[in-house]
N, C-alpha and C positions, 0 to 999 in steps of 0.2 A: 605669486608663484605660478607660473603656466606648469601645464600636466603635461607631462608627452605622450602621446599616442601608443608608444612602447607601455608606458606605465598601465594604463589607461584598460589591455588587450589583458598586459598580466594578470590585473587586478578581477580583470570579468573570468579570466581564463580558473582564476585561483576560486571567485565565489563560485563558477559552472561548477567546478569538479566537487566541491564543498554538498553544494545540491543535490548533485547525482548522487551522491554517498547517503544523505538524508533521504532524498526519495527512496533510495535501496531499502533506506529500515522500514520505508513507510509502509513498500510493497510487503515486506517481509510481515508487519506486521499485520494489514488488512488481511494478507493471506491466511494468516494463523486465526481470523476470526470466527471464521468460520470452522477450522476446528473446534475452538474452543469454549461455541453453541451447545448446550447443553441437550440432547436428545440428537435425533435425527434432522438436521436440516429440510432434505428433501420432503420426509414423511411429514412435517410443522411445513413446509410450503403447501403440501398437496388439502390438507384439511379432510375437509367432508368429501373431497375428489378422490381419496386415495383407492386405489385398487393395484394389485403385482405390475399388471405390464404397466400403467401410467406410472409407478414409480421406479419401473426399473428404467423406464423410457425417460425420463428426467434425471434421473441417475446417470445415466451414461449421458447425454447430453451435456452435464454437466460438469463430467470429467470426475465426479466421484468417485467411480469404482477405478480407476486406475492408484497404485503406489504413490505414497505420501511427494516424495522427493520427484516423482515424476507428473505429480498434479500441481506444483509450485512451478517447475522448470517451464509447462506450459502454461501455467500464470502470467510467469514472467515475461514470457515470449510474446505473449497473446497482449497484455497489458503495453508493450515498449510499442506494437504495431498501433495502437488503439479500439482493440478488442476486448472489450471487460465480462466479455460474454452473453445470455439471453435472461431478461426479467422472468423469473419466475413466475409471477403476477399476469403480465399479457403477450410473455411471446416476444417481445421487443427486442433488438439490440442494445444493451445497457449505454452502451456509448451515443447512441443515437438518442434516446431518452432525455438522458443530459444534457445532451447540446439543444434541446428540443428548449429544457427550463432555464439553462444558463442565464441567457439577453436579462428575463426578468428579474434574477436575483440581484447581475450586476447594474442594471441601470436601478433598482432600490439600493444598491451598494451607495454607487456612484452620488445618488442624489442625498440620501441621506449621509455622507461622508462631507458633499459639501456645505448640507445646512449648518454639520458640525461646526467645522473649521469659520462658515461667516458667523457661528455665537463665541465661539472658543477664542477665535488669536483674538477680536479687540476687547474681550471680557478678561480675559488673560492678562493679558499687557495692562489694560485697566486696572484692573487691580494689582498688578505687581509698581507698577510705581507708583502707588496708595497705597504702600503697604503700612498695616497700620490701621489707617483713616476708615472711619464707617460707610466710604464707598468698596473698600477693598471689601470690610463685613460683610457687606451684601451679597456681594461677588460670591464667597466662599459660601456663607449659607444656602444661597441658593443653588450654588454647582452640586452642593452637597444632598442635597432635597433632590436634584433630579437624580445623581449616581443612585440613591434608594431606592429612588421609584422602580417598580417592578416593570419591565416593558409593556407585557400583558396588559397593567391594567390602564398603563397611560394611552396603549392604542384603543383600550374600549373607552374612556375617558375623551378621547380625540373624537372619536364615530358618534357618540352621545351629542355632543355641542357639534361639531361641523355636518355631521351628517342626519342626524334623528331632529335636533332642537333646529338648528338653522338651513339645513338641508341646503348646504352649499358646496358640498363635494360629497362623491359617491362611497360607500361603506366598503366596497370591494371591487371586484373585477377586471380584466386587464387587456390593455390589448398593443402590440407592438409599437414603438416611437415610431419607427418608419411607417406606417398603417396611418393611426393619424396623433398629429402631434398634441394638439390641443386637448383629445380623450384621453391622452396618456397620462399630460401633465397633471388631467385634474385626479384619474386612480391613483397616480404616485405621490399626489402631495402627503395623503394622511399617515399611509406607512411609513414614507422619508420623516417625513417630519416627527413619528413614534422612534425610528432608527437615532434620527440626527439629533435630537434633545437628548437625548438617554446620551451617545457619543460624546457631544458637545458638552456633557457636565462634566465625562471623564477629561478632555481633553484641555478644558479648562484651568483646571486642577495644575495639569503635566504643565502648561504653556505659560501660568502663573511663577511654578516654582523655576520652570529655565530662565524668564527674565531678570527673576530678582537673583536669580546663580549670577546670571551674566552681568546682570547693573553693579554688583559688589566687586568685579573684576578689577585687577589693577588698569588693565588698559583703557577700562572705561571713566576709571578715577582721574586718568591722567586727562583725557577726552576734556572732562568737565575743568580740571584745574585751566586747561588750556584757554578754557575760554568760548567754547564750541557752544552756539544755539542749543538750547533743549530736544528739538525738532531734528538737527541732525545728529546729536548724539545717541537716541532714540534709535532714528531710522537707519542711520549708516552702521551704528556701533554696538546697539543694545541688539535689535530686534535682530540683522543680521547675525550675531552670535547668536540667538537662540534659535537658527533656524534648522539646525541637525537636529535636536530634542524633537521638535516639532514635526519635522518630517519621521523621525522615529516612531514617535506615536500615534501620527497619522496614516501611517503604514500600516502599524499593529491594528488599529483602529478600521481599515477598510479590509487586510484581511479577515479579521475579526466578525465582520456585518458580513463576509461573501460566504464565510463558514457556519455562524451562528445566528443565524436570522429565523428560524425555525418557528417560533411560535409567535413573531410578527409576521409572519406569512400566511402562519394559521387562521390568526385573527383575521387576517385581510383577506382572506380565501386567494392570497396570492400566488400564482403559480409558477413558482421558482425554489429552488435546491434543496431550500427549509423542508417545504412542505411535502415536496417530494420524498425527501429522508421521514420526516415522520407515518407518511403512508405505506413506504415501504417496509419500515419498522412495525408497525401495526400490521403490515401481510406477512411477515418474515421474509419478504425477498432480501434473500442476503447475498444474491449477484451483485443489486441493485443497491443497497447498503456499501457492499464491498466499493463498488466504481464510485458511489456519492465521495464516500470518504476519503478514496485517491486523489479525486478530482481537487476537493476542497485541498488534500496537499500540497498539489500544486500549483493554486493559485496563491496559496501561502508563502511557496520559495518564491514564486515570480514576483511577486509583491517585494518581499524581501530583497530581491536581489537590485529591484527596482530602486528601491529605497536605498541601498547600498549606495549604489552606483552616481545618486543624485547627491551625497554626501560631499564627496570632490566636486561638486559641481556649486552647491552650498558653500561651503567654505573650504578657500586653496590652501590651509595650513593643514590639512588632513593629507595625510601620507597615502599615494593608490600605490600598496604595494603587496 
């Protein structure tokens, strides 16, 4: 079934507007967080610094002393331009900050998303048509041993052998892919590789159960009565139907690593979103908090939308309407 172009416009037009309505809560809600900070915001920013004029001077900077309904409306305003306002912490533009850690978080995204997907789809598949068989066993005990594992401890676990026992890649530090490519690859391997084992057991898991969904199907029964190689019933009929699950999960699965990386970051003294948010948290800059956690929403819808959209493009029996 070809898609038309018409369908195609509707279907992006219907998830945009779906988004914007989501980000609206989002905003709505980051904004209430900061009400809903227990004491003084500004006086828990100023610390051991506080004095009247410093705190009224960060006060009104910050739009605090202004009415509730009229501190939201320039929220609002300020946020849609890409103005999240000034880090408490050092003065900075919140927006600027973040884009400053972005590169790092997503290129550990990025990489550890794909270590996943190369242990997950043929561990998955592997074991979905061994179902049963003590290769499938494997399969599952072991996805299931990494899902437990605590992130934390598999990256200190990782740093011990690769980096202290065999001193073959670095424990920490970072510095841009475009800078140079070869330092990059070797700081991103140990955090990827802590991300993408931990992903790749969940993902496992999802990519096991859509195959054996899919291999049970009537059209798939018909496939094999017909007479079709194993090889193309597999590749044309199994694996292609489970290929919406998959990108489902591997969607949830990378927005997942760009929001929640936080203490593999830590570990890795890597400098990207996680870590940011935890430092921030620890200063109580809750500008800086407020913008982290919009940001991470957004790349949530984008992802998502992403994923959507690749759906129709996956398999033509899906309806873009």
């Amino acid at each position: 079934m070809r898609i038309q172009p018409a369908r195609i416009a509707r279907f992006l037009g219907v998830r945009l507007l779906s988004s914007a309505i989501v980000l609206f809560g989002v905003l709505v809600v980051v904004f209430a967080l900061i009400q809903l900070v227990p004491g003084d915001p500004v006086r828990l920013a100023l610390g051991t610094r506080y004095t009247p004029e410093a705190y009224e001077a960060l006060r009104a900077a910050s739009g605090l002393d202004r009415p509730l309904w009229e501190q939201f409306l320039g929220y609002l305003g300020s946020a849609v331009t890409g103005d999240l306002g000034v880090s408490f912490r050092n003065g900075q533009p919140v927006t600027t900050t973040l884009l400053e850690r972005l590169p790092a978080t997503v290129s550990l995204a990025v990489v550890g998303l794909l270590i996943a997907l190369v242990i997950a789809i043929p561990a998955g598949i592997w074991s979905a048509l061994r179902e049963g068989r003590a290769s499938d066993l494997i399969v599952r005990l072991t996805s299931q041993f990494g899902v437990s594992i605590p992130d934390f401890w598999l990256g200190m676990l990782l740093i011990s052998l690769f980096s202290v026992t065999l001193g073959w890649l670095p424990a920490s530090g970072y510095v841009p892919l475009t800078d140079d490519p070869v330092r990059w690859l070797r700081q991103v391997t140990l955090p990827a590789l802590t991300v993408g084992l931990v992903a790749g057991a969940i993902m496992t898991r999802y990519i096991r159960a859509a195959v054996i969904d899919v291999a049970s199907s009537g059209y798939v029964r018909t496939a094999v009565s017909k007479g079709l190689p194993p090889r193309v019933v597999t590749g044309r009929h199994i694996v292609r139907g489970a290929l919406v699950p998959v990108l489902t999960i591997a969607g949830i699965q990378l927005a997942t690593i760009l929001g929640g990386v936080v203490v593999v970051e830590v570990v890795f003294a890597w400098p990207g979103l996680g870590r940011l948010v935890y430092e921030a948290v620890a200063a109580r800059d809750y500008p800086l908090i407020q913008g982290a956690v919009l940001l991470v929403a957004v790349m949530f819808i984008v992802v998502n939308l992403v994923v959507d959209a690749l759906y129709a493009v996956a398999d033509p029996r899906i309806r873009v309407s």
